[in-house]
KEKE-3310 file (N, C-alpha, C; in steps of 0.2 Angstrom, whole numbers, plus 5000, padded with zeros to 4 digits):
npx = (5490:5499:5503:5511:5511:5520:5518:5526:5526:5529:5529:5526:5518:5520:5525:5534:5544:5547:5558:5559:5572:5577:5579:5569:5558:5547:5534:5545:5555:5547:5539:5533:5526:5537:5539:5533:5531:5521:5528:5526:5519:5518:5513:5504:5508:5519:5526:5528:5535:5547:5550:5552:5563:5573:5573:5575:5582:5574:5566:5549:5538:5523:5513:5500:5486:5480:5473:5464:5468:5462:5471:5475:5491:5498:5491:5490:5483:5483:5482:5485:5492:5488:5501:5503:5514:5520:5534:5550:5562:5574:5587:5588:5592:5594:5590:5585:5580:5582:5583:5574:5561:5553:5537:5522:5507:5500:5513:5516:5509:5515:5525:5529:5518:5510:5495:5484:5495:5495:5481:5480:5488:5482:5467:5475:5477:5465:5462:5460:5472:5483:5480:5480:5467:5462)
npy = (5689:5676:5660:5644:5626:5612:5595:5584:5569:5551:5534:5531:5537:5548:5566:5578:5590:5609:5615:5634:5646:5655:5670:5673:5681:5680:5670:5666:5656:5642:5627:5623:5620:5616:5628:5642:5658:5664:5668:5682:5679:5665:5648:5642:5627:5628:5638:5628:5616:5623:5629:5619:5614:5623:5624:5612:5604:5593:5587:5588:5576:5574:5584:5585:5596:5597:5604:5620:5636:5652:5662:5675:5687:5698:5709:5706:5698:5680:5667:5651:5635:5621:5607:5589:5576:5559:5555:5551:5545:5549:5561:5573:5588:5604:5618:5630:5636:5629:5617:5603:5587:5573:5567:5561:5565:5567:5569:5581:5591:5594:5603:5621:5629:5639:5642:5643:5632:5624:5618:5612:5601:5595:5593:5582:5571:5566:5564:5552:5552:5554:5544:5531:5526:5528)
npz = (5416:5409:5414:5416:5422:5425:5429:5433:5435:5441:5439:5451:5455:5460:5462:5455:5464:5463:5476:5478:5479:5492:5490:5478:5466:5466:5477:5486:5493:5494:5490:5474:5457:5444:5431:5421:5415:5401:5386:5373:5358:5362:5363:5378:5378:5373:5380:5391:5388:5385:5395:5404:5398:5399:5416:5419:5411:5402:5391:5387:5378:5378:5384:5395:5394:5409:5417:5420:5430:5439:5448:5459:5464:5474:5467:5454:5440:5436:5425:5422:5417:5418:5415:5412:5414:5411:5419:5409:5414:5411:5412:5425:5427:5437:5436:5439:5456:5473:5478:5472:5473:5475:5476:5484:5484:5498:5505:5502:5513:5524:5517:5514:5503:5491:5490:5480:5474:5480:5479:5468:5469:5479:5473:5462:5471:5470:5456:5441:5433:5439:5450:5444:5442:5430)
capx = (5496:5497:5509:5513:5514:5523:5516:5529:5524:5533:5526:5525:5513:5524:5525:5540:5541:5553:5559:5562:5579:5573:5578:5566:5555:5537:5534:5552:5557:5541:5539:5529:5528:5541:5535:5533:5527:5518:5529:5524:5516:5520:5507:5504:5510:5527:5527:5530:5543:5553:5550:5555:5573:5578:5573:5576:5585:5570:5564:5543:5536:5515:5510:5491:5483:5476:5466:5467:5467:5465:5474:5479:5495:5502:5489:5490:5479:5487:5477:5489:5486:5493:5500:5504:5519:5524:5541:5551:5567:5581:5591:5585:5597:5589:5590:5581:5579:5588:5582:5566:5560:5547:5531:5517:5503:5498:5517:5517:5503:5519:5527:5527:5516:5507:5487:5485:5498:5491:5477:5481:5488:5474:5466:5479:5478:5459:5460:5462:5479:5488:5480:5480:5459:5457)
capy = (5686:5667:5655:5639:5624:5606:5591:5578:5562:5545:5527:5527:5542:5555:5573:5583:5598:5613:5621:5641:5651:5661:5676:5671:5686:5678:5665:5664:5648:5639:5623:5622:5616:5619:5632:5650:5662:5661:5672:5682:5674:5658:5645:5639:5620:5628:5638:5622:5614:5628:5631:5613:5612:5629:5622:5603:5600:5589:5587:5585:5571:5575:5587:5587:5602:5595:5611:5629:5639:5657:5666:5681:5688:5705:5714:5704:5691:5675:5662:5644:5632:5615:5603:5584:5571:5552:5554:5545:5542:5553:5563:5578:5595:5608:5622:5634:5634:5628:5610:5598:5582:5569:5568:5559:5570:5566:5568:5589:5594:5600:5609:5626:5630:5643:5640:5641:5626:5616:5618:5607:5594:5591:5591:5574:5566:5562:5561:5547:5557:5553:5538:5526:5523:5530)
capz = (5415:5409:5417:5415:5427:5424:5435:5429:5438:5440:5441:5458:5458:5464:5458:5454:5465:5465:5480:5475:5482:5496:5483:5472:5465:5467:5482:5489:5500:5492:5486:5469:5451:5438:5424:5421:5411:5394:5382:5370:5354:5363:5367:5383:5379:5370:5386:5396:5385:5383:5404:5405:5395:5404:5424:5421:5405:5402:5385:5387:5374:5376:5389:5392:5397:5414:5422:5420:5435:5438:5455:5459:5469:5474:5464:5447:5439:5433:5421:5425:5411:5421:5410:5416:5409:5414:5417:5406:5419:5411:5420:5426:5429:5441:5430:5444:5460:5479:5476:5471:5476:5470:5482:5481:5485:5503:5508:5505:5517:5527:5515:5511:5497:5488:5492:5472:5469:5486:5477:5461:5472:5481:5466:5460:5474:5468:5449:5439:5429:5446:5457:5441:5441:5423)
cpx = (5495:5505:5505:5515:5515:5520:5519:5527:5528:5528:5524:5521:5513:5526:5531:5539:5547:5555:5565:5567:5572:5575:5573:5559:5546:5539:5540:5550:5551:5540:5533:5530:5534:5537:5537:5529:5528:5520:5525:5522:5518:5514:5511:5509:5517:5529:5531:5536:5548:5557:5555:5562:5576:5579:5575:5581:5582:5568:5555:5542:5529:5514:5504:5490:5477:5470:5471:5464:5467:5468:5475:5484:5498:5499:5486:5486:5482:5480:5484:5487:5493:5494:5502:5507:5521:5531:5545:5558:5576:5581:5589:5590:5594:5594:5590:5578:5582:5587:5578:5566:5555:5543:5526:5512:5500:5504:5518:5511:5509:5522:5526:5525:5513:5499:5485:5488:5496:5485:5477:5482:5485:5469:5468:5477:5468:5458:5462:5469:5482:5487:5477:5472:5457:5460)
cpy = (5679:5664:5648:5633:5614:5600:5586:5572:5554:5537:5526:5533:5548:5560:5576:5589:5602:5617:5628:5643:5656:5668:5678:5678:5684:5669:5663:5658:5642:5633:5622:5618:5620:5621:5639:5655:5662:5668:5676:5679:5667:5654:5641:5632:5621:5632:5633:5620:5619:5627:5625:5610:5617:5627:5615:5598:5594:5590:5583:5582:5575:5577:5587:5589:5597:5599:5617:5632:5647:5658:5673:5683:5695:5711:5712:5697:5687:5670:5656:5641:5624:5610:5596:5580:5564:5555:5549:5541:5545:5559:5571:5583:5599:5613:5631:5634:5632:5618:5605:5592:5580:5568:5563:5564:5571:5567:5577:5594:5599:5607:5615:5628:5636:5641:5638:5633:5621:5614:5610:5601:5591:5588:5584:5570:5563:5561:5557:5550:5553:5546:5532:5522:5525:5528)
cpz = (5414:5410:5415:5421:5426:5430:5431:5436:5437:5440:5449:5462:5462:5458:5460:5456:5464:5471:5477:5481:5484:5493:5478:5470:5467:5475:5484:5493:5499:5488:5479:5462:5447:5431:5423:5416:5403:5391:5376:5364:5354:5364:5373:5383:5376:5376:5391:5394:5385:5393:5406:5405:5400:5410:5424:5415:5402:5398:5386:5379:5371:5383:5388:5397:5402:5418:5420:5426:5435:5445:5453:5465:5467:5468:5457:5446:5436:5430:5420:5422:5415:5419:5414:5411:5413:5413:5414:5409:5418:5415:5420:5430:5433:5439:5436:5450:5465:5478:5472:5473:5473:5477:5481:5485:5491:5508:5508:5508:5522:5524:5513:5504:5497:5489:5484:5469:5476:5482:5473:5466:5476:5478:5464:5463:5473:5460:5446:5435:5433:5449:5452:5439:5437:5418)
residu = (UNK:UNK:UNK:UNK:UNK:UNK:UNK:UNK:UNK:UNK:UNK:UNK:UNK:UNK:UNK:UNK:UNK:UNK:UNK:UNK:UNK:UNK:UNK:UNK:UNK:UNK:UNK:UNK:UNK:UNK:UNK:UNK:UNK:UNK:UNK:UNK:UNK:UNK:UNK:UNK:UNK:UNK:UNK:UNK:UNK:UNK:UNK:UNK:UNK:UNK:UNK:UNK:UNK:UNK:UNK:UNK:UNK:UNK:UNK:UNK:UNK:UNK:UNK:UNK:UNK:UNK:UNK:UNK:UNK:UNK:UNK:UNK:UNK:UNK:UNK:UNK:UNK:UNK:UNK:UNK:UNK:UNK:UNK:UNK:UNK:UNK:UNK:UNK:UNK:UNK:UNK:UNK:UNK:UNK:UNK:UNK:UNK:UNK:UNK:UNK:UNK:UNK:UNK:UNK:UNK:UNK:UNK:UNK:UNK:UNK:UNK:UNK:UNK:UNK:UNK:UNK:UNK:UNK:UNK:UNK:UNK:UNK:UNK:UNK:UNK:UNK:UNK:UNK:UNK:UNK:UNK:UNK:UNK:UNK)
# end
């Protein structure tokens, strides 16, 4: 299965997470990135956009494909194609989801995560994409 995962970013080096409704069919109560699943004869990067209007009413510019991850949960294997956008400061709807919050990547050690999306962000808090040394 291929998903999709948005790491919108601001100036001040903080990542846009979403916390999912403890309902939520995959990782309930789970704070992660906003994205989903890569439809049929879609690409990955129209994937995100689409992902993006419906969860955030957020119109992505230039996503760049940052990493691909595989995992796997509940049996199934997923291929994660993680795309990363400077936010541009307009107004963001929460589409999906119980809340979200901007982070900076040393601030969600507490939260609950997915080991797959802890992953990434351990990941940011060393690449030049995130901590501005590239």
């Amino acid at each position: 299965m291929q998903v999709t995962a948005l790491i919108l970013y601001d100036d001040k080096h903080r990542i846009l997470l979403q916390h999912r409704t403890d309902d939520a069919p995959t990782f309930p109560g789970h704070w992660g990135f906003f994205g989903g699943g890569v439809e049929w004869g879609e690409t990955p990067e129209g994937a995100v956009k689409r992902e993006a209007l419906e969860e955030l009413a957020y119109e992505l510019r230039r996503p760049k494909l940052w990493t691909i991850k595989r995992f796997a949960h509940q049996g199934l294997n997923y291929i994660q194609y993680v795309f990363l956008e400077e936010y541009d400061g307009s107004e963001l709807i929460l589409g999906e989801g119980q809340d979200m919050g901007w982070f900076l990547p040393s601030e969600t050690e507490e939260l609950a995560m997915i080991s797959h999306a802890r992953e990434v962000v351990e990941a940011l808090a060393w690449d030049y994409a995130i901590d501005g040394d590239g």
